[in-house]
C-alpha positions as CSV (number, residue, x, y, z in Angstrom):
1,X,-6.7,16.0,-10.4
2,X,-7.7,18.1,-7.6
3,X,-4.5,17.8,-5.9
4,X,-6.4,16.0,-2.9
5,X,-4.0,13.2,-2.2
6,X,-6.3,11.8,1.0
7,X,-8.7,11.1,-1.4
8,X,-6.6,9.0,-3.3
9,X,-6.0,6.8,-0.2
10,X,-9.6,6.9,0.1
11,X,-9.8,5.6,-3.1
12,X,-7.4,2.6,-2.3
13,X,-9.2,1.8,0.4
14,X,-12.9,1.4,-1.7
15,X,-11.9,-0.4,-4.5
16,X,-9.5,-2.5,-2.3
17,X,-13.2,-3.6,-0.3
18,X,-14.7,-3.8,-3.7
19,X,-12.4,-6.2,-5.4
20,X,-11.8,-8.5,-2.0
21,X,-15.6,-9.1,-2.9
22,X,-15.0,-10.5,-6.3
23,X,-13.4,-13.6,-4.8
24,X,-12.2,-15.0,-1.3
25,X,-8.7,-16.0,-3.5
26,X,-8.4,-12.2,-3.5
27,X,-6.7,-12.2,0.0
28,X,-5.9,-13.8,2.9
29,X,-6.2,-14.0,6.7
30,X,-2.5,-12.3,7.0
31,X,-2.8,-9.4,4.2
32,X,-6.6,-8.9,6.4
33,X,-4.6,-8.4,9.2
34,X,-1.8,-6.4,7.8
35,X,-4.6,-3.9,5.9
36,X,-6.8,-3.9,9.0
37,X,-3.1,-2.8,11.0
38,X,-2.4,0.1,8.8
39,X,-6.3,1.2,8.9
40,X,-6.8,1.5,12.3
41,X,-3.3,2.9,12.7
42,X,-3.8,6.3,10.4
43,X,-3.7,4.8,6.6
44,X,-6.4,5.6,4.4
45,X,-6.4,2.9,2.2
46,X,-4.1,0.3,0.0
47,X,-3.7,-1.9,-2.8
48,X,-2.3,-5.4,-3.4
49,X,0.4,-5.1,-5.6
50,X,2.1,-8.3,-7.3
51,X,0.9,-11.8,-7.6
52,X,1.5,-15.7,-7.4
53,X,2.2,-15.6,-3.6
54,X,4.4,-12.4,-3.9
55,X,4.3,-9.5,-4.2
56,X,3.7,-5.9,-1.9
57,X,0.8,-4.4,0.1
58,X,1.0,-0.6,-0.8
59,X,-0.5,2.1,1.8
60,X,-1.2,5.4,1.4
61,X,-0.7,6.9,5.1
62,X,0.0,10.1,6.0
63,X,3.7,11.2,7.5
64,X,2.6,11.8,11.0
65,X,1.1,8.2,11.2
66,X,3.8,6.3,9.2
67,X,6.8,7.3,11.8
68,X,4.2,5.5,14.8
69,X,3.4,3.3,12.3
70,X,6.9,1.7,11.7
71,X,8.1,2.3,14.7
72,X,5.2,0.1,16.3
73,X,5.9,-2.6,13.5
74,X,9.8,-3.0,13.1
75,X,9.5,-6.2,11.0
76,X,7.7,-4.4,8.2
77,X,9.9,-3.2,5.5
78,X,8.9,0.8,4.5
79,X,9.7,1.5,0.6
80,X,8.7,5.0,-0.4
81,X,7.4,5.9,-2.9
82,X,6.0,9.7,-4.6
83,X,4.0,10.7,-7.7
84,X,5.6,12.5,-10.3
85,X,4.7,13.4,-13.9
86,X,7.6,12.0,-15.5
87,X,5.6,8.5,-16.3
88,X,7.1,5.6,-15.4
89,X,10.9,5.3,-14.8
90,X,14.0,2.8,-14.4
91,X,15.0,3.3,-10.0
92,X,17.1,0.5,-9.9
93,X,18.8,-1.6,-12.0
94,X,21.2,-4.8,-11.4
95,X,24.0,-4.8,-13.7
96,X,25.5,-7.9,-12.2
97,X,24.1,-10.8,-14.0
């Protein structure tokens, strides 16, 4: 509300510690390793998004970190993403079927 983004990450990053805690099922040694990877290269948190063995691992880092970042980790796929006030929305959608 305070138009802080950083503390959103930071906020990511807290109840992402908090809810690895509820069960060890939570995560897993490569999703550790992935988080841990992003931390210590400039994110300031993330979330688990998805589930049944799929799913994304979103990170809030900052624009001067996520160019390093990605550079440094070729083999991980970079979707953007921004915050509007529009609610949620239709981006893609696969006519083919």
């Amino acid at each position: 509300m305070s138009g802080n983004i950083d503390d959103f990450g930071k906020l990511l990053n807290s109840s992402w510690l908090l809810k690895k805690k509820l069960s060890s099922s939570i995560s897993n040694a490569k999703i550790d390793q992935l988080y841990e990877n992003a931390i210590n290269n400039g994110a300031l948190g993330g979330k688990l998004l998805g589930a049944g063995g799929g799913g994304f691992l979103l990170m809030y880092m900052k624009k001067k970190h996520r160019n390093i970042f990605f550079a440094r980790n070729p083999k991980i796929i970079n979707i953007p993403f921004k915050f509007t006030n529009n609610g949620a929305e239709v981006i893609y959608k696969n006519l083919e079927r």
